[in-house]
N, C-alpha and C positions, 0 to 999 in steps of 0.2 A: 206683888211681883214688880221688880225694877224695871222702868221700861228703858225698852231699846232704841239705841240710837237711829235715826231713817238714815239708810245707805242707797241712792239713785245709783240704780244699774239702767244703761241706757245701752245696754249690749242687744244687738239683732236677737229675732226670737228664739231661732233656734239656740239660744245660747241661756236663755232665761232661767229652764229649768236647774239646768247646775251651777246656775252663778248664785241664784237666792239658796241654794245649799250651803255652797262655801259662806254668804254673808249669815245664814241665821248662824251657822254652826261659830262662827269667828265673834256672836256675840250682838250683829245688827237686826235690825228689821227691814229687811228689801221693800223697796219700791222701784219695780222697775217697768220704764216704760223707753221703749228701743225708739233710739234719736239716728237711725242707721240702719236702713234696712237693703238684701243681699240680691240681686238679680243676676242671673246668670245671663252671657255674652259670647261671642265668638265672633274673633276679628279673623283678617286675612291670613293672619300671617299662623293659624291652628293647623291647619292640613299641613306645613312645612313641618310643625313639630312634629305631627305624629309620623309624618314619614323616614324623619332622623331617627325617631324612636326606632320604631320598627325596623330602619335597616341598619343600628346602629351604629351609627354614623356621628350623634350626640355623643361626648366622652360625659357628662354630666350635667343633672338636671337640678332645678333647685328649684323646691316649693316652700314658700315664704307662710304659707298659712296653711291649715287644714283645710279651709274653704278651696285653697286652688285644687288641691286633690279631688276633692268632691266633683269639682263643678269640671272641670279635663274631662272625668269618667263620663259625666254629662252630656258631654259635646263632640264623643263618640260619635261617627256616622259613617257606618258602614264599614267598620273597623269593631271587631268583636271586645268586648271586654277585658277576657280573658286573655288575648293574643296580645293586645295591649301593653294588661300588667305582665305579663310572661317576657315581652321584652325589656320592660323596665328593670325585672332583676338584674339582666346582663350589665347593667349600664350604673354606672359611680350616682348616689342620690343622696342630695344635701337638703337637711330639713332645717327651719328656723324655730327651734324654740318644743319645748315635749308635747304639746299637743298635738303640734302638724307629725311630730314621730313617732307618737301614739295613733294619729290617723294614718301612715303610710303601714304599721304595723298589724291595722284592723283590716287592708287587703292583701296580706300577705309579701309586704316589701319592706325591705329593711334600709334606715338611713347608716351611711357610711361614715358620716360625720354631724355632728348638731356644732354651731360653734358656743365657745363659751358664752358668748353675750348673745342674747337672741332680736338680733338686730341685723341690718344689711351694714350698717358701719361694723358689726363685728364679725357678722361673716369676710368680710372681703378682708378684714387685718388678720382674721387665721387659716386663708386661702393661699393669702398671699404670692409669692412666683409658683405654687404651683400650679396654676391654672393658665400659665403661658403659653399657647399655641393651642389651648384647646378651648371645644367647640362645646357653647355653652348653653341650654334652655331652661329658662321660666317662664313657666306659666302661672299668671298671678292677677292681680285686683288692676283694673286700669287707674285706680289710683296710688296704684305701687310706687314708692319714692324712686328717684332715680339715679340717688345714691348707688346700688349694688350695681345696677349696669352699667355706669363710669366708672365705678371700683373698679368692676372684672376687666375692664375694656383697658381702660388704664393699664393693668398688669398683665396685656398680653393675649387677654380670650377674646375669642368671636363670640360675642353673645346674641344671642333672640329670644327677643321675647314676646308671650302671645297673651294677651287678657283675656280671661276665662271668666272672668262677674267685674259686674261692677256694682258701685254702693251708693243709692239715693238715699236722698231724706222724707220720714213717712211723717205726715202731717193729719191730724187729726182731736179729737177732747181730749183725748190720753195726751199727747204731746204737749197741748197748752196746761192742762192740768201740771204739768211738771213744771212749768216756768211758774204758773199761779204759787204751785206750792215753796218754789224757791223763793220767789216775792217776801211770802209770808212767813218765812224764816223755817219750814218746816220740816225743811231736808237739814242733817247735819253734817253729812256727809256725801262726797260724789266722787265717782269713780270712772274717769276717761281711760280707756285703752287703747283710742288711735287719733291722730290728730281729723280726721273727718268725723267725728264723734265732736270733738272740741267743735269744729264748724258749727255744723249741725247742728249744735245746743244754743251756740250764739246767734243762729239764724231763726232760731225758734224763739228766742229774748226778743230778735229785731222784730219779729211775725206779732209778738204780745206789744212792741211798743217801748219796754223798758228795760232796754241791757244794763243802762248806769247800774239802776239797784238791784239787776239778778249779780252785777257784778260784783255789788258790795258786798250781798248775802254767802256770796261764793267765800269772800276773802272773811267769814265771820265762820263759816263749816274747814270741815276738815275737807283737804283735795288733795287724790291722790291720783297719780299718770302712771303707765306704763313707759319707758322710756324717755329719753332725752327729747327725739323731735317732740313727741308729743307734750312736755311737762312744757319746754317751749312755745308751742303753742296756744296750752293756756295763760301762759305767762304776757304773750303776746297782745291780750286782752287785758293786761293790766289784772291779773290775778296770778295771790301767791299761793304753789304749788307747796303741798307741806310734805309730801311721802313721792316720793319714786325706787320702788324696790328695788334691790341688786338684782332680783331673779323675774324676769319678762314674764308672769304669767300671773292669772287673775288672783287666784289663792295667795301668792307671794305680796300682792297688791293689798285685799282686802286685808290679812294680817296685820303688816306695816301700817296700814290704817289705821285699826281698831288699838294697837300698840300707841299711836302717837292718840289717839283720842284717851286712850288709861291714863295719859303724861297731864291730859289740860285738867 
């Protein structure tokens, strides 16, 4: 039997079981160990949202991830679920990318628009003037770029915004094990999907002591990013990114991967 290439999924847990689906089926053999893990959060500025919600007073909302939906519902208090999502249909909802509109979809809400490039630089260039004078919320990861909210802001909206999780880094055998194994040439592939992902992997090389050679090992595998910040990012550390897919989403990713890996 030909063996398969090692693909590091370093995706939070909840994400594990269907990312090593998409990599065995696309040809890899997953190793995945999450360099990012998800806590949920509620800043001050959450009860403002839900009261724009509710008395529709928000002309549109925009959730960057499926995590921000999840973790909103969450952070409900004393405000029922259902009354909630009930106002949200009333209300214009902009999703980033088919999973966050596959997740507004599994509570019964529909997005009005996804933009072509599932990014906050392409959301904001296919909003464009229409979002002038109007009144804007996301709720999103406190390490949300802050791109989209100068976009909108730029073009006329009142925006607010409320972080609903934020994303540490989980440290433990499993984690070093992933830098040992990079060491040792034994990953051939890695797969970043957001620039705190790229952090987090580099801070777990500094934790082991030797970023030089996790850095050279990198640039001997195939690397592939979701997106521009993030390809930059890894770039940033002096590695070359070989795959950034046209279409934002992990399947699109590992594909293009597994494609440049048939090329060497």
């Amino acid at each position: 039997m030909e063996k398969r290439p090692v693909l590091a999924i370093m995706r939070p847990e909840t994400y594990t079981d269907a990312s090593e689906d998409t990599a065995v089926a696309a040809g890899f053999q997953p190793f995945s160990v999450p360099v990012v893990t998800l806590k949920g959060m509620k800043d001050d500025a959450f009860d403002g949202f839900v009261k724009r919600v509710l008395s529709s007073k928000t002309d549109l909302v925009i959730f960057t991830s499926a995590n921000g939906i999840d973790y909103t519902l969450k952070n409900l208090d004393g405000v029922g679920e259902k009354d909630f999502l009930d106002a949200l249909k009333k209300i214009k909802i902009v999703a980033i990318g088919p999973t966050t509109r596959k997740k507004l979809e599994s509570y019964g809400l529909e997005s009005s628009m996804m933009p072509g490039e599932y990014s906050s630089v392409g959301l904001v260039n296919d909003l464009g003037k229409d979002v002038s004078g109007k009144i804007i919320d996301i709720p999103r990861s406190f390490y949300g770029s802050a791109v989209l909210v100068q976009g909108l802001i730029d073009a006329g909206a009142t925006v607010h915004q409320t972080h609903v999780y934020t994303l540490d880094i989980p440290e433990g055998a499993l984690q070093d094990e992933l830098i040992e194994k990079t060491i040792a040439g034994e990953i051939e592939a890695f797969a970043f999907t957001s620039t705190m992902m790229v952090k987090n992997f580099m801070a777990l090389a500094d934790k082991i002591g030797d970023r030089d050679e996790v850095i050279s090992q990198l640039n001997e595998a195939v690397v592939g990013a979701i997106g521009d910040p993030t390809a930059q990012t890894v770039e940033s550390f002096g590695v070359t990114v070989d795959v950034v897919p046209d279409e934002f989403t992990f399947e699109a990713l590992v594909s293009a991967m597994k494609e440049k890996m048939n090329q060497k």
